[in-house]
N, C-alpha and C positions, 0 to 999 in steps of 0.2 A: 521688678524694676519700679521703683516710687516717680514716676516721669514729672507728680507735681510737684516734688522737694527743686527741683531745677528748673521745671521752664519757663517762668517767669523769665528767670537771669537768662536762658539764653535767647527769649526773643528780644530785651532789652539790649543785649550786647549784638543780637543779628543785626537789628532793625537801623542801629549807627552804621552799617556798614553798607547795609543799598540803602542809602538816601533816605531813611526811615520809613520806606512803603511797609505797611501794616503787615504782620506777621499773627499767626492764630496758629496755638499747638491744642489740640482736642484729644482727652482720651479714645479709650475702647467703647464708651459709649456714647461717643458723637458730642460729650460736653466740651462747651472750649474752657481751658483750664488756663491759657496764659494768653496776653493780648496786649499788639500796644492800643488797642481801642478797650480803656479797661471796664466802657460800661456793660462790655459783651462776656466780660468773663461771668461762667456757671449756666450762662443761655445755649439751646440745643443746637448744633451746624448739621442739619440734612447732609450737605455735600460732606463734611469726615465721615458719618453714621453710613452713607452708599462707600467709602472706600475703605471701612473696617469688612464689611459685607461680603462685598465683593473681590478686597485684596488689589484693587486696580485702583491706576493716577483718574478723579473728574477733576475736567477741568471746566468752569461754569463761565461762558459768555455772557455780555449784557442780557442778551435777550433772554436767556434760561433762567436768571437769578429768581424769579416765581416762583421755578420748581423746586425751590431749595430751600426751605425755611430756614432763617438763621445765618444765612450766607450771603457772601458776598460775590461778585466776581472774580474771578480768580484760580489757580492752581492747586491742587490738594492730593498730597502725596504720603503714604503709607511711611511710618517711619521705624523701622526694620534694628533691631539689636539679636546678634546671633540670625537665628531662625525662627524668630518671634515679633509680629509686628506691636507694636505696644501703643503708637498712637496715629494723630496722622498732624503734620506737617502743612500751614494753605498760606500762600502770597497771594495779599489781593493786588488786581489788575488785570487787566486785559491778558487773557491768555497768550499771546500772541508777544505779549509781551516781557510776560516775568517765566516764562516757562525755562528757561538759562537758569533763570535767577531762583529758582526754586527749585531746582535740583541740585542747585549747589548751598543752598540753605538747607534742603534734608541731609546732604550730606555732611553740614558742620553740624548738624544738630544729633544725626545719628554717633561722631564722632564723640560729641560732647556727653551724651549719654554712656556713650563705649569707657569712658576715660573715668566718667564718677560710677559706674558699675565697679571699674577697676579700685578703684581710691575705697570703694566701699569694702572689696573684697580682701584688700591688705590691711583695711583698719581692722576687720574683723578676725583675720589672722591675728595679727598685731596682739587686740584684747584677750582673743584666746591665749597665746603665749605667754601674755602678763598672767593669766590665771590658773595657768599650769605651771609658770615662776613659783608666786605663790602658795600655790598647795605643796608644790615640791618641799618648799624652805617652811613653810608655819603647819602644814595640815602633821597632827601628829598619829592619825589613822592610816597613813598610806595604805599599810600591807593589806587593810581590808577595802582600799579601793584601787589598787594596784589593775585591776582590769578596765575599771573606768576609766584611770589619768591615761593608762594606755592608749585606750578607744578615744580619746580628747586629741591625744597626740598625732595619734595618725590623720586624724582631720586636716593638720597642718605640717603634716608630712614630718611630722618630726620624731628620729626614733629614738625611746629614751632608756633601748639596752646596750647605747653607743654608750661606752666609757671614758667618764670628763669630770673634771675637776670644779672648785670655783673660783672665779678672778674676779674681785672687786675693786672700780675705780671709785675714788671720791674725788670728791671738789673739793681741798685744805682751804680753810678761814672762810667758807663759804655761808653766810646766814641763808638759809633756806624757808623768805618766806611767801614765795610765790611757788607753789606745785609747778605751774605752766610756764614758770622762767627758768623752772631747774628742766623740766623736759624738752624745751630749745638746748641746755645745753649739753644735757644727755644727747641728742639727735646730732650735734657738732660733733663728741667725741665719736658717736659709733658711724658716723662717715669720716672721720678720722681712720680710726683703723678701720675701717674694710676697704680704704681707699689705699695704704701702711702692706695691706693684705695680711694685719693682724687678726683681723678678724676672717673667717674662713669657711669653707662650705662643712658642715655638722658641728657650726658651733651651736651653742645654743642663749640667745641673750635677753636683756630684758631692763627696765628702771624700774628699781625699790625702791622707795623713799625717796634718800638723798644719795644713790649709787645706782653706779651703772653695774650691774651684774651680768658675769659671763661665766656660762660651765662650755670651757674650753677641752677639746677632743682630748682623748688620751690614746695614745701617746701625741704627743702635740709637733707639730712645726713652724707656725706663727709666730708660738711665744716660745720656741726653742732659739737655739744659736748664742747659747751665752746666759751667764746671769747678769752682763749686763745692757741685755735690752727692755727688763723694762725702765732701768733707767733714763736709755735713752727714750722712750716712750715719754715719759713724766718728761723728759727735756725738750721734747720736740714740741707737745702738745703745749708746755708755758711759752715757747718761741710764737707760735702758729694763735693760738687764742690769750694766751697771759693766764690761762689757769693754770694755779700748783695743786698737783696731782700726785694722792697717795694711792698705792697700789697692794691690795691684798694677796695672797694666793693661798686657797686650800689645799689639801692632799686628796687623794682620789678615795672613795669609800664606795664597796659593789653596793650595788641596787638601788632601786626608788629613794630609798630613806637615806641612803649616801648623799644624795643633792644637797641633802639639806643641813647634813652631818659638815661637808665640804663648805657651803656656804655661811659658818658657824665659825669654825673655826680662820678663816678668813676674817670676818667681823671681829671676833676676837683680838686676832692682829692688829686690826685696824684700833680697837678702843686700847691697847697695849700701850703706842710710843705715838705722841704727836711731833714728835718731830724726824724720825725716817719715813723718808718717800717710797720705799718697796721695803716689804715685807715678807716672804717665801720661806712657807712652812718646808721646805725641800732641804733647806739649810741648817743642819745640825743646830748651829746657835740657837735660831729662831724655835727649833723643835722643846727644846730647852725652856726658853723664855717661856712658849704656849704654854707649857706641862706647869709652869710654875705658876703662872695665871691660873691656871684652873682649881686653886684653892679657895673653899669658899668664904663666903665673906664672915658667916658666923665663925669660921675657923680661925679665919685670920684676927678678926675678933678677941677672942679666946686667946690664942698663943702670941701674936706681935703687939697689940694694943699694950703690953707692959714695958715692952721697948720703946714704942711710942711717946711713953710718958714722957721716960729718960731723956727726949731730945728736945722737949719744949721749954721754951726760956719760963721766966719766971713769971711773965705774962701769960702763962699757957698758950702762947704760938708757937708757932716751929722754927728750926733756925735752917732756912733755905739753902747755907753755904754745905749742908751734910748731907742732904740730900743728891746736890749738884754733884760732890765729892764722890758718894759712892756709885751713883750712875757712870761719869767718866770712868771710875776704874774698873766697871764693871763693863763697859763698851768697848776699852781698850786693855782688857786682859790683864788685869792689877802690873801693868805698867804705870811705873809713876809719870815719866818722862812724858810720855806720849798722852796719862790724861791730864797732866799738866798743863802741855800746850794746847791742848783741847780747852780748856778751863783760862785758857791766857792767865796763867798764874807760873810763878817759879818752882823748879821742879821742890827745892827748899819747903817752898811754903805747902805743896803736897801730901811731903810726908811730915809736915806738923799738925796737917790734917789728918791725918791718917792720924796719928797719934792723939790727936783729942776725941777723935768717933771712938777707939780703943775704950778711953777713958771714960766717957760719957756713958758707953752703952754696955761695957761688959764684956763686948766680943772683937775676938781677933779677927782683924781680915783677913790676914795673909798664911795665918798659921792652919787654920783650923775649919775644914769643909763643911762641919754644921756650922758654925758662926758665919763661914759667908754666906750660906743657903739663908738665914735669918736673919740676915740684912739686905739679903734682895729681896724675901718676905717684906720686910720693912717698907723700901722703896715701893714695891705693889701695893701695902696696905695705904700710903700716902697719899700714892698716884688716884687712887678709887676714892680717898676724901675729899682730897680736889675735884673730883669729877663729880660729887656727889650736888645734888642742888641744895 
């Protein structure tokens, strides 16, 4: 118990409330550490030093204040956390007269104490589980310390041969560049759901960066009842705060190094499509999409960059209307009709697109399952130029 990080503040906030009669909090060894007389703070008080000793209330009348080096007149009481006395507690004045008044000062002062031991002991949880977040999702040695994050875990009661997935929220259009303003609003969303009772007893969560990460139980019930709650989730949370909220979800992977496997492919999601608000690897499509992402960049490189040439005007930039094109019909199942009205364009003008991308580029859409495979290549290979700085 560090009693000098706080007592200061609480004799300063006691001492407005009886009438400012002087308050004195003294260590275990008799020094006073907090004072509203503050030329007395680090000078030795006799009367704390006889009731660390002794474990008993002095209390010091006029006429004893001799016996008492450093003291005043006044009441001096043991101040008790658990079963551990840690300092002592003195109101000066007439015993006779603050003696009310100073049992109910150790009492807010022991409370005060009781509450930042508390606050001390959830921020330390707290830190831990950000750092076992972490190791989960970046340490790439788990399997050799798989005993250790174990023994970290159980510290904070947490057990991590519970099988759970990853759910990641972000903040859409969010510049990120105060740490401590995005963790205000990390702290809003996850009293958000646990209040939703989204959030649930064996989940496990935490803030990355610019995300709020959760590996959610599995089998799950929170974020079961439908695919679409999390959209309602992302609708409620822009009603309630005005954030637009993207929502990742990984698939479930055994062991330690699953965490982080889970929380991977979630991120993934996330840097895929900036404009779907849920993402859910569970969903055939989306399984599809990821597999497709996961080609690398030298690859892509290699075998799309010759396509890419194809579509830039004469300027060497891209012509944005082809890109727009093939994403619609690729979201809406080479439906003309439907990515048309998507596209607020006539279904007409659709397929006169479709038919210049044909010409441009060399490949069929509609005929031919490598030439569509290699224009949604395309589209990915674009997407990552853009995104590149």
């Amino acid at each position: 118990m560090h009693l000098h990080e706080i007592a200061q503040k609480i004799v300063d906030a006691t001492m407005e409330v009886i009438d400012n009669r002087n308050v004195n909090i003294m260590d275990r060894d008799g020094m006073i550490i907090a004072s509203g007389e503050k030329n007395r703070i680090n000078t030795y008080h006799k009367g704390a030093d006889d009731v660390i000793k002794s474990g008993k209330i002095i209390e010091i009348y006029p006429e004893e204040v001799p016996e008492y080096p450093g003291a005043k007149e006044g009441v001096n009481l043991p101040i008790q956390v658990g079963d551990k006395t840690v300092g002592v507690v003195g109101v000066y004045g007439h015993p006779n007269e603050v003696r009310i008044i100073a049992n109910l000062v150790k009492k807010a002062v022991e409370l005060n104490l009781e509450q930042h031991l508390l606050s001390q002991q959830v921020k330390l949880v707290t830190d831990l589980k950000q750092q076992i977040l972490r190791k989960l999702i970046y340490d790439k040695n788990l399997e050799k310390q798989d005993e250790e994050i174990l023994c970290l875990a159980k510290l904070v009661n947490l057990d991590l041969n519970v099988n759970r997935y990853a759910i990641i929220l972000e903040v859409k259009n969010y510049s990120i560049q105060d740490s401590l303003e995005f963790l205000k609003i990390a702290g809003q969303l996850e009293k958000f759901l646990l209040a939703r009772r989204y959030l649930e007893e064996g989940d496990f969560y935490g803030v990355l960066n610019q995300y709020l990460v959760i590996f959610k139980k599995f089998p799950v019930t929170g974020f079961s009842g439908g695919q679409d709650l999390p959209h309602l989730i992302s609708q409620e949370i822009y009603r309630q705060y005005g954030y637009e909220i993207r929502i990742a979800r990984g698939s479930f992977h055994p062991g330690l190094s699953g965490y982080g496997k889970s929380y991977q492919e979630a991120r993934t999601l996330l840097k895929m499509d900036d404009d779907t608000s849920v993402r859910d690897i569970s969903e055939l499509e989306v399984q599809v999409d990821y597999l497709l992402n996961q080609i690398s960049a030298e690859d892509l490189e290699h075998f799309v960059r010759p396509v890419y040439q194809k579509i830039l005007n004469k300027k060497g930039r891209i012509q944005p209307w082809i890109i727009k094109t093939l994403k619609a019909l690729f979201q809406h199942n080479f439906k003309l009709a439907e990515a048309a009205n998507s596209l607020f364009i006539h279904k007409n003008t659709m397929a006169y697109r479709v038919k210049r991308i044909e010409e441009i580029t060399g490949l069929s859409i509609s005929q031919s399952f490598y030439h569509t495979v290699m224009l949604n290549f395309l589209v990915i290979y674009v997407d990552r130029l853009e995104k590149t700085p």
